[in-house]
C-alpha positions as CSV (number, residue, x, y, z in Angstrom):
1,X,-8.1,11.6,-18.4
2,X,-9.4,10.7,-14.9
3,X,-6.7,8.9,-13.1
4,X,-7.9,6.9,-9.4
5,X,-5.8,5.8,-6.6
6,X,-7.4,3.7,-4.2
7,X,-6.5,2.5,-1.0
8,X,-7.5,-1.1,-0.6
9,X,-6.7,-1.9,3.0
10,X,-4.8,0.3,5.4
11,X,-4.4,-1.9,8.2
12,X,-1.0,-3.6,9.4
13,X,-0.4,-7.7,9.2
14,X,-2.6,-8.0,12.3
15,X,-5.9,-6.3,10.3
16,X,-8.5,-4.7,12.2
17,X,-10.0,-6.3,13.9
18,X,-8.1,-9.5,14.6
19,X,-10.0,-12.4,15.8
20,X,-7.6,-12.5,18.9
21,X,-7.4,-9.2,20.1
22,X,-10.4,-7.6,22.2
23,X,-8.4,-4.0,22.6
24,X,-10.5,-0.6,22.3
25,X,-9.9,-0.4,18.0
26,X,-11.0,-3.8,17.6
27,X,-13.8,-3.2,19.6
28,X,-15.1,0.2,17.9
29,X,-14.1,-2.0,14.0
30,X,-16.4,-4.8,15.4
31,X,-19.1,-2.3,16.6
32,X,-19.5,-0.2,13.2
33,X,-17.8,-2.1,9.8
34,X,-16.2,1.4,8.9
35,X,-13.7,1.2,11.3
36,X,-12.5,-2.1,10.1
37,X,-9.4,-2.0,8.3
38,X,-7.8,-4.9,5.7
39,X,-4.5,-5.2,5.1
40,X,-2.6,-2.7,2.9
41,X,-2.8,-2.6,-0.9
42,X,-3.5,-0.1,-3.4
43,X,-5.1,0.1,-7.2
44,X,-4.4,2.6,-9.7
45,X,-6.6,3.3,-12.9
46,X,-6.5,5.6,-15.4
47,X,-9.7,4.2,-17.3
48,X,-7.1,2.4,-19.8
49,X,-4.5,1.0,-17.5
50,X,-5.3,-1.2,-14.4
51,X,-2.5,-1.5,-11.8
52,X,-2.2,-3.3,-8.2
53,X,0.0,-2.4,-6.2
54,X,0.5,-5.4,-3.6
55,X,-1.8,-8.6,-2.9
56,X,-2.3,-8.9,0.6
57,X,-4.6,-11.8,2.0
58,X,-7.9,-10.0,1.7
59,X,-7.4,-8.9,-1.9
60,X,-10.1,-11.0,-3.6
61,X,-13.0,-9.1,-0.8
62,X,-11.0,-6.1,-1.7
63,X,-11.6,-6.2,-5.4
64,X,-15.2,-7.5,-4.7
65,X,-15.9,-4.5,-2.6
66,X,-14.6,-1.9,-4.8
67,X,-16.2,-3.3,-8.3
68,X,-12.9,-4.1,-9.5
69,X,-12.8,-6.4,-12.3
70,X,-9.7,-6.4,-14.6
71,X,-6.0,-6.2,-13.5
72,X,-3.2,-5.3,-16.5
73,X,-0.1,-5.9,-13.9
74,X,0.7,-6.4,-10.5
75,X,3.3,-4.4,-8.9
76,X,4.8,-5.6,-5.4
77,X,6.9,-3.0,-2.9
78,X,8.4,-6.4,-0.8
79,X,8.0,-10.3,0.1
80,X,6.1,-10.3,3.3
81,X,3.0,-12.3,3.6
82,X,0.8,-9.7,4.4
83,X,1.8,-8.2,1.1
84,X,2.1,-11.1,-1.3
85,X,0.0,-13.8,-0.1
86,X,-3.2,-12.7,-2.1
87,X,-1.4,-14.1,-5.3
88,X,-2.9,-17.2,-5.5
89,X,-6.2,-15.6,-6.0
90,X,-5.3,-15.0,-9.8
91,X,-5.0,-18.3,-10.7
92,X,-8.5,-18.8,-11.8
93,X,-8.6,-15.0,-13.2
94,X,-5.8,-16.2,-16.0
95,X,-6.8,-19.6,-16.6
96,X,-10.4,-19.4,-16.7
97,X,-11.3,-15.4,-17.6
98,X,-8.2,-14.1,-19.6
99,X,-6.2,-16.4,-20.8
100,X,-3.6,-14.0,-20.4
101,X,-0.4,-14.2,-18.8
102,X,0.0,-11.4,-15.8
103,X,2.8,-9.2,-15.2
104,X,4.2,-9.7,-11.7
105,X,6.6,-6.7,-10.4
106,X,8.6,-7.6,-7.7
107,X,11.9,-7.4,-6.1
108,X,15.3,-9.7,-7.6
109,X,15.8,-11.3,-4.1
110,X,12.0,-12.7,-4.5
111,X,12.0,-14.5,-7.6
112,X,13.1,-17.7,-5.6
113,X,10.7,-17.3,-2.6
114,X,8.3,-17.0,-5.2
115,X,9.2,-20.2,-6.8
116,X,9.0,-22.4,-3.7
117,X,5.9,-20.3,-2.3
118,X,3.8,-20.5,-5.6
119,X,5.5,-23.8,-7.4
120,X,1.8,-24.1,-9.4
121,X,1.7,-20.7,-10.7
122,X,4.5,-20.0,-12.8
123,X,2.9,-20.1,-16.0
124,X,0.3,-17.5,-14.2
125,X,2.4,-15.0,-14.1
126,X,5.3,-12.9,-16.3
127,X,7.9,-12.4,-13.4
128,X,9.6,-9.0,-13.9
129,X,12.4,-7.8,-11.2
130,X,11.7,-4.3,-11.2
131,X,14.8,-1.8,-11.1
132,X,15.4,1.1,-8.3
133,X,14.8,4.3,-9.7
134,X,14.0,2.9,-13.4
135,X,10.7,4.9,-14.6
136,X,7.6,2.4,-15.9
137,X,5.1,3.8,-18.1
138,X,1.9,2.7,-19.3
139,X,0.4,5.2,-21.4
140,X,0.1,8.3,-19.8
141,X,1.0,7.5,-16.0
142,X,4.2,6.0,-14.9
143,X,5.6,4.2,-11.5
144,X,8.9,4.8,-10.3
145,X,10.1,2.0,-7.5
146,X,12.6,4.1,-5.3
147,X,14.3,2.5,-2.0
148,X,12.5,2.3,1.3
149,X,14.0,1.1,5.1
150,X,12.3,-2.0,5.6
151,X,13.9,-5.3,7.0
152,X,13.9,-6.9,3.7
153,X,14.5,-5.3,-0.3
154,X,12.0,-3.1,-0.7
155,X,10.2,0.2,-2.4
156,X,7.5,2.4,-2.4
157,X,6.6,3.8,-5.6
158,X,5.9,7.5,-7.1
159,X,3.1,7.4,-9.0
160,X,3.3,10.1,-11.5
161,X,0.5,11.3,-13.9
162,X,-0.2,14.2,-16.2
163,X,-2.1,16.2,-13.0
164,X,-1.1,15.8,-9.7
165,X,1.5,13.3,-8.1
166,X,1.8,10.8,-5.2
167,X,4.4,8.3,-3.5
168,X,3.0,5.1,-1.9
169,X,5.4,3.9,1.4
170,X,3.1,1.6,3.2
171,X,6.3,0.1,4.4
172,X,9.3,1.9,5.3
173,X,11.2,3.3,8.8
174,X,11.9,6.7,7.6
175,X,13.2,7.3,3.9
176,X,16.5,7.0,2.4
177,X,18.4,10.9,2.1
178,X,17.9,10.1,-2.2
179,X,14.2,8.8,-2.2
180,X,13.2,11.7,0.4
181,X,15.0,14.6,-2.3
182,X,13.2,12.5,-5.4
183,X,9.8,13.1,-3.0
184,X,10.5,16.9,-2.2
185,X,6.7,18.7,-2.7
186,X,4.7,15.6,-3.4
187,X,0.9,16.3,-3.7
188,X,0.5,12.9,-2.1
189,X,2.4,11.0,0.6
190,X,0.7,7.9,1.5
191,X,3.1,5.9,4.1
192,X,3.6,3.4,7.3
193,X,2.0,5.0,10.5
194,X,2.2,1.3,12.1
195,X,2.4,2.5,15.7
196,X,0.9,4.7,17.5
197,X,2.8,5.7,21.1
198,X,6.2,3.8,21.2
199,X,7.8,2.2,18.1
200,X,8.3,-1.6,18.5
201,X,10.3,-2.1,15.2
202,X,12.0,1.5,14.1
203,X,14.2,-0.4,11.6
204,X,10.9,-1.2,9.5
205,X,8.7,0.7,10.8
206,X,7.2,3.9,11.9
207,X,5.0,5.4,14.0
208,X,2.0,7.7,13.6
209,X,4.2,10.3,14.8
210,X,7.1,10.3,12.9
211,X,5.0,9.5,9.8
212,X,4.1,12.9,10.1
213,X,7.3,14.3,10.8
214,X,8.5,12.8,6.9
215,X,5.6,14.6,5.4
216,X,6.9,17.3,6.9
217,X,10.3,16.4,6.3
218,X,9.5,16.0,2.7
219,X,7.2,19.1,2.1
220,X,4.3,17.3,0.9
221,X,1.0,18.6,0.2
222,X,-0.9,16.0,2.2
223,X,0.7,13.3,4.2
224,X,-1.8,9.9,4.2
225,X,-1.6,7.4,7.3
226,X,-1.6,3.9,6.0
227,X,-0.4,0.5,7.5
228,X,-2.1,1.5,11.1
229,X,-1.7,-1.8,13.5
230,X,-4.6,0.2,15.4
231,X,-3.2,-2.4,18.5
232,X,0.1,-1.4,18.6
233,X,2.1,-0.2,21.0
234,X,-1.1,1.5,22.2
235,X,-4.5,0.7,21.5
236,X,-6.4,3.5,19.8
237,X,-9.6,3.9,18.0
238,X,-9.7,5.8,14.4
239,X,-12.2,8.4,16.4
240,X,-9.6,9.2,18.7
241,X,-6.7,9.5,15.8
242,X,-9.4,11.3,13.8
243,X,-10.2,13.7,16.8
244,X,-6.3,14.2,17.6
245,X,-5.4,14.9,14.0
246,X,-8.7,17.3,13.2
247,X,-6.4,20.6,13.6
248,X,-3.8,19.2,10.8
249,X,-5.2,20.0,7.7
250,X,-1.9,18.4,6.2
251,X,-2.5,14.5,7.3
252,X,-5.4,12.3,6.8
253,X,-6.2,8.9,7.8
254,X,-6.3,6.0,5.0
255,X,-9.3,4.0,5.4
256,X,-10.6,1.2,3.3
257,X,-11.8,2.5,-0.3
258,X,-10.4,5.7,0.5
259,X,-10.1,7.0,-3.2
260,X,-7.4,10.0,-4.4
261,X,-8.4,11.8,-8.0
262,X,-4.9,12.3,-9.5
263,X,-6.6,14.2,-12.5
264,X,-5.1,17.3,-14.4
């Protein structure tokens, strides 16, 4: 069994590049299209099961871009716009394609703010209040939401399969002491390198340095920079993070469509 993680966007809120900024990573994004970055979301698929993991606003060129044409279940790690506000683009998937209700993961404390943000879509979607710590499988893989630091209720989930592991953090300032010892030797951390230089929010956020300091922290085989702001607190273009990084063979940089093979 092949299982796929793919990273859908890696970029902050802001996205790269943003129509009002003119700083040195929007310019190399707008000069060469591989440098731009959408805002973060994930897919997993084992060939039988088809999982998101977040909607941000981009999803539906997401999906386009990567061939993706059937989601089983959604699966979000908070309620922040940049991570939710893609729902509305499954509307028309259920009513007109599969007639099929869609599982919607997301945290107790959003079931309202889902509600009064979506009033049209209840009957689009199954809402399910996923549980810290409680293990969900679908056939041979499994998620496992487990707590993150963020400024509102939120996870990032281990993504377990029968070959290798990962844990998606695309938001989170630091780990809790628990999640970090439930990490311990991931093949896989993907998580929030917002900043780069000084940290403007370090109770949500982190920066590119300390996200390397938790893979470190946390012993993991390969530590994945996701959620970059690219703007933030200092502008700096993926060359130069790629050229500053090149000696680390323990950290990558996410990029759009950047695709992990979990398989035995």
């Amino acid at each position: 069994m092949t299982v796929n993680f793919t990273i859908l966007g890696s970029a902050a809120g802001t996205g790269v590049p943003s129509f009002f900024c003119d700083c040195s990573g929007c310019r190399e994004a707008r000069k060469d299209s591989h440098y731009t970055r959408t805002r973060t979301g994930a897919f997993l698929d084992s060939g039988d099961e088809k999982i998101l993991i977040d909607a941000p606003p981009d999803i539906r060129q997401q999906l386009i871009r990567e061939d993706i044409n059937h989601i089983d279940r959604i699966f979000l790690t908070h309620w922040h716009a940049d991570h939710y506000s893609g729902l509305g683009e499954f509307e028309y998937y259920v009513r007109l394609f599969t007639g099929e209700v869609l599982p919607l993961y997301l945290p107790a404390d959003a079931i309202t703010d889902f509600i009064s943000t979506f009033p049209d879509l209840e009957d689009v979607f199954h809402l399910i209040p996923w549980e810290y710590k409680q293990k969900y499988s679908f056939d041979d893989i499994a998620l496992i939401p487990l707590p993150a630091n963020h400024s509102v209720e939120t996870v990032g989930f281990v993504v377990q399969t029968p070959g290798q592991n990962l844990a998606y953090f695309p938001d989170t300032a630091g780990l809790p002491k628990e999640t970090k010892q439930q990490i311990e030797g991931i093949d896989y951390l993907i998580c929030d390198a917002t900043f780069y230089g000084e940290n403007w929010y370090p109770h949500s956020h982190m920066s590119v340095e300390q996200a390397i300091q938790l893979g470190r922290e946390v012993k993991a085989n390969k530590t994945i920079l996701t959620h970059l702001s690219i703007h933030y607190s200092q502008p700096v273009t993926t060359r130069q993070l790629e050229e500053e990084l090149k000696d680390d063979k323990d950290v990558m940089i996410a990029y759009d469509g950047l695709q992990i093979k979990l398989s035995p």
